[in-house]
N, C-alpha and C positions, 0 to 999 in steps of 0.2 A: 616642527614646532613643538614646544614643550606645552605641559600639560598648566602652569600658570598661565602662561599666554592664550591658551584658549581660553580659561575661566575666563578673564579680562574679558577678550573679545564678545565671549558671549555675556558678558553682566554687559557692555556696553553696546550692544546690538537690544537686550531688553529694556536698556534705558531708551535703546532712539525709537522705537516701536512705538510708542503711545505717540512719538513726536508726530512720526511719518504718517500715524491711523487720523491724529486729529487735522495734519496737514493736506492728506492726499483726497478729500471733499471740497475744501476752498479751491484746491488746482483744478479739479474736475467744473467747479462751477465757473470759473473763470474761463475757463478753454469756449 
């Protein structure tokens, strides 16, 4: 892999992180 394609990956793994942090409580409470 080239070294663009990581930056990407990782700017887009810090955008889904809030996603997943505010998501994976409702999952928990649901379960």
């Amino acid at each position: 892999m080239n070294r663009r394609k990581l930056t990407l990956l990782g700017l887009f793994l810090l955008c889904l992180l809030p996603i997943v942090g505010a998501a994976a409580p409702r999952l928990a409470l649901l379960n």
